[in-house]
C-alpha positions in Angstrom: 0.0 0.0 0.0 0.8 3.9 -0.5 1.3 6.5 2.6 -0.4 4.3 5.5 -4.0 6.4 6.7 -4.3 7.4 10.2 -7.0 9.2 11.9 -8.3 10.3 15.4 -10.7 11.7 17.2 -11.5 12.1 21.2 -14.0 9.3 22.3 -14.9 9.3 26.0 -12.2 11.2 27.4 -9.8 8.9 25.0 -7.6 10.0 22.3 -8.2 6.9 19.8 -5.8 6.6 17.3 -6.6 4.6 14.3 -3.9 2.3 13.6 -2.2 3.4 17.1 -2.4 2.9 20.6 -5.2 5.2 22.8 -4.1 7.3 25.4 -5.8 9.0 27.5 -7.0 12.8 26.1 -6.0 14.2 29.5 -2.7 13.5 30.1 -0.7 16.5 28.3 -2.9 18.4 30.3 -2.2 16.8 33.8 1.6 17.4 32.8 1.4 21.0 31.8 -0.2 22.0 35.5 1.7 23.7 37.4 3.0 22.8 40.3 1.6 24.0 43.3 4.6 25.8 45.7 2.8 26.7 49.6 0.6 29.8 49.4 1.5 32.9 48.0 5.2 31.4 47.0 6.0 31.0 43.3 9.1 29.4 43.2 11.7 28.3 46.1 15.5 28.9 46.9 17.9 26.4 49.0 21.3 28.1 49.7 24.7 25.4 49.6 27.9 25.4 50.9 30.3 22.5 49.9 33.6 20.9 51.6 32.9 22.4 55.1 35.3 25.2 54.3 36.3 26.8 57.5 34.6 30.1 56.4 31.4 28.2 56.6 30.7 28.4 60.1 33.5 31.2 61.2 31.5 34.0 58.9 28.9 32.5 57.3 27.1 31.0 60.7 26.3 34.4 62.3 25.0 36.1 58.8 22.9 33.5 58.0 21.0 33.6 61.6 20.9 37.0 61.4 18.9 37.4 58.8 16.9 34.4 59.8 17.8 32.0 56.6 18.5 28.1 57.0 20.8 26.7 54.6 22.6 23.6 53.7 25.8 22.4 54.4 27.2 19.7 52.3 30.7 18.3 54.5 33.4 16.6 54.4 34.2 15.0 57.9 37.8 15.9 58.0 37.5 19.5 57.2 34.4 19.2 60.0 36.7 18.1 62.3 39.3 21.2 62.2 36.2 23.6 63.3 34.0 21.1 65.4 32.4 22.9 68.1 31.7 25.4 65.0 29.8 23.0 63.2 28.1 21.9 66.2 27.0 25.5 66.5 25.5 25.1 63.4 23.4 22.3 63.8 22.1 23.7 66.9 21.0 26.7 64.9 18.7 24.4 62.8 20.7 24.4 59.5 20.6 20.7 57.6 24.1 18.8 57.1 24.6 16.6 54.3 26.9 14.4 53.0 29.8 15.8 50.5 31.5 12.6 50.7 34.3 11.1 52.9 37.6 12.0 50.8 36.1 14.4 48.2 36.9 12.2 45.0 36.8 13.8 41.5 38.3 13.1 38.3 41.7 12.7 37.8 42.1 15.0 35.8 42.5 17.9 38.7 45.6 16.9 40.1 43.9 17.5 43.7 42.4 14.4 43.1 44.5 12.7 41.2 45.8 10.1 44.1 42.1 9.5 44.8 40.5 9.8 41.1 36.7 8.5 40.1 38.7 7.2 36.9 40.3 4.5 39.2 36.6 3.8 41.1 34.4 0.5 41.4 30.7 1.5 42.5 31.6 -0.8 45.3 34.1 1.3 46.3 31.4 4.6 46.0 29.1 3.7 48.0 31.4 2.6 50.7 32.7 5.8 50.3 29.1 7.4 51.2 28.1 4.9 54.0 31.4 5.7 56.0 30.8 9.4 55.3 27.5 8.9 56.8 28.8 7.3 59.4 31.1 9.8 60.4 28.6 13.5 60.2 26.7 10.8 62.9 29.5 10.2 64.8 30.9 13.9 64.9 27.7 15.6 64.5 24.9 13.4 66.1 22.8 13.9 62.7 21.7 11.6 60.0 22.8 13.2 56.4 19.5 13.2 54.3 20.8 14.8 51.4 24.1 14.6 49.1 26.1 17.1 46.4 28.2 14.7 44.4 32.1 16.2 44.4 32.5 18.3 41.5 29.2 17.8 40.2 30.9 14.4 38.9 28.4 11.2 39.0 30.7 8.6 37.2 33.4 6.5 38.3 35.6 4.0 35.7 37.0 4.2 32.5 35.4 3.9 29.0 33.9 0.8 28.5 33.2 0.2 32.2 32.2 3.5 33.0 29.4 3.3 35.4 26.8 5.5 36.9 26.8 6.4 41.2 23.6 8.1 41.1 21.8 5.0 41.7 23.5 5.1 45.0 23.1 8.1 45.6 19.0 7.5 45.3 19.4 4.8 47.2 20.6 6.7 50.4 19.2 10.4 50.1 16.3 12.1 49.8 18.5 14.9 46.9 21.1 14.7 45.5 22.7 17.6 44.4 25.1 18.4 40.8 26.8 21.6 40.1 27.4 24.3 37.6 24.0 23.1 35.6 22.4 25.8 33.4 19.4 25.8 34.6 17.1 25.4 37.8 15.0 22.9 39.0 11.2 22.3 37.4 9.6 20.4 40.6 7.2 18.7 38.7 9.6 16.9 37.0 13.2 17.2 37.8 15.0 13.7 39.2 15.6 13.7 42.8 18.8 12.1 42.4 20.4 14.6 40.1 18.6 18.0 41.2 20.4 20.8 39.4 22.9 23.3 41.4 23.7 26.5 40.4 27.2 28.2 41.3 26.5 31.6 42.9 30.4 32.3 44.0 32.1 35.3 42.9 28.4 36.9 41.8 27.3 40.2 42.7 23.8 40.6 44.1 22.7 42.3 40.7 23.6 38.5 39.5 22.0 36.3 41.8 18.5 38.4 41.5 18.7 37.6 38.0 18.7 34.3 38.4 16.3 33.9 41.1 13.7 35.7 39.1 14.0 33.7 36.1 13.2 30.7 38.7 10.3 32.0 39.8 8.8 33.4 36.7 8.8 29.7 35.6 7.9 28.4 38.9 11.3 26.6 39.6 13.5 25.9 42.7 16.8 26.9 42.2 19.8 25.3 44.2 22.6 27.9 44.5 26.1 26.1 45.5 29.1 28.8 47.4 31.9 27.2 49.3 33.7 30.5 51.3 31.7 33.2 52.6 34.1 36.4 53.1 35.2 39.1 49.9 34.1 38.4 46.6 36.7 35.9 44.7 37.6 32.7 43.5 35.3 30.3 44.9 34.2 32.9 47.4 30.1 34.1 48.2 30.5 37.7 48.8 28.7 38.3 52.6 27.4 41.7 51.1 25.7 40.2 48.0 24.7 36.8 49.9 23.1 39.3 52.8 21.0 40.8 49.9 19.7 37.6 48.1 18.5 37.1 51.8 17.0 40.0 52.6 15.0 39.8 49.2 14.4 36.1 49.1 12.5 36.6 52.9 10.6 39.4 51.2 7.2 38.7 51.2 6.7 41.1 48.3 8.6 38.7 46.1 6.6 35.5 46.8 9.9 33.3 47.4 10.7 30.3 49.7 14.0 29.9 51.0 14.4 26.8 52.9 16.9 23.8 52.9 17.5 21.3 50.5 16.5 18.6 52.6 12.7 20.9 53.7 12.0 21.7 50.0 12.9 18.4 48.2 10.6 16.5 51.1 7.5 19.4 50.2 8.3 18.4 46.4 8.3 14.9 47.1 5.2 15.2 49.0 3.1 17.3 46.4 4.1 14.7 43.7 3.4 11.7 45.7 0.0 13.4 45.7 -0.6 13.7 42.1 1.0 10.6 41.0 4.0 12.8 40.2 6.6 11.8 37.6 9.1 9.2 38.8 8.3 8.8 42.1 7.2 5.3 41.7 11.0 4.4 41.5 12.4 6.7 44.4 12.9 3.4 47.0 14.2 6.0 49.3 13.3 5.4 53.3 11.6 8.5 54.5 
């Protein structure tokens, strides 16, 4: 036969497709609603630190509670341990800790990591590697990590052929985990738990940072932002002026944002989605 004939039309809330498969007429609907973020709040903000840099709690600590804003700290054990009652300051001010890690492993190719590369990795070897970091923020901290920012934004470990995937560890263990340097925020209607987006907010100026944050929320995202010191703008380095402001305006009621940590927002996501029969879910196996 010529050019094969196909026709449909909508029977009983059905999109019958002659010569295809029917599905239902609602479901590019469903998936276009928006998501539904707590009254009056049209998109959400988590603040992250990475690798327990000592700035974290010597500068950071007191600016953060000052202008009333909970954040996230993703840690390394041994750089906790060279400012411990600091950190234990922290977690008594109600900010979340979360894994980073035990040894910080990237790729080999930065020559910080070379003796401990994710080239040379097994997954066994990876998620030993989280357990016993897990172990240790419980053991120095007294807290259970919930969420996780892979090193370097890296999720791979092996060579070539045997290259293989850690974020299905990572989902196995925590509630987010986080990447870095992505290009764009997180859609919470659809975004995967185990690779949420992070966006790199050191050495911006507040000018900066508000421009992102209201591209999140005029499409109704969460964005992640990911600093690691806290002191003068530089390498590396969230500027205390500029990271004061995103606060200030971020607890603004005016602007209809919800700045929370990783842990609190991913759980609300989690939560509206298990509602709805959200996307993915089904295959989270994560113990809440």
């Amino acid at each position: 036969m010529g050019q094969r004939f196909m026709a449909a039309m909508a029977v009983g809330g059905f999109l019958v497709m002659l010569g295809g498969a029917a599905t239902p007429a609602s479901a590019g609907a469903e998936e276009n609603k928006p998501f539904q973020w707590p009254a009056g709040r049209r998109a959400a903000i988590s603040l992250s630190f990475d690798d327990a840099r000592t700035s974290q709690p010597d500068v950071g600590l007191a600016l953060l509670d000052r202008m009333g804003v909970k954040a996230t700290f993703f840690v390394t054990p041994a750089n906790v341990e060279k400012r411990l009652e600091g950190w234990k300051k922290i977690v008594a001010s109600g900010h979340e800790i979360a894994n980073h890690s035990l040894t910080h492993p990237c790729s080999g190719n930065f020559l910080f990591s070379r003796a401990n590369a994710l080239e040379d990795y097994t997954l066994e070897r990876m998620a030993k590697e989280l357990d016993d970091a897990n172990a240790e923020i419980a053991r120095l901290l007294g807290v259970k990590a919930r969420t996780f920012a892979y090193p370097c934004g890296q999720k791979f470990v092996g060579r070539g052929r045997r290259v293989k995937s850690y974020v299905p560890l990572a989902a196995e263990r925590f509630r987010v985990a986080r990447g870095y340097l992505e290009e764009t925020a997180n859609d919470p209607a659809y975004f995967d738990f185990a690779q949420a987006a992070g966006t790199g907010f050191d050495d911006m100026d507040f000018p900066q940072m508000k421009q992102l944050v209201s591209q999140a929320a005029e499409e109704g995202r969460w964005i992640i932002f990911v600093g690691h010191e806290i002191g003068s703008k530089g390498f590396q380095v969230t500027d205390t002026g500029a990271l004061e402001a995103l606060c200030r305006y971020a607890k603004d009621p005016a602007n209809g944002l919800w700045i929370d940590t990783v842990e609190s927002i991913g759980r609300y996501i989690e939560q509206q989605r298990g509602k709805s029969g959200g996307r993915g879910l089904e295959a989270r196996g994560w113990d809440r």
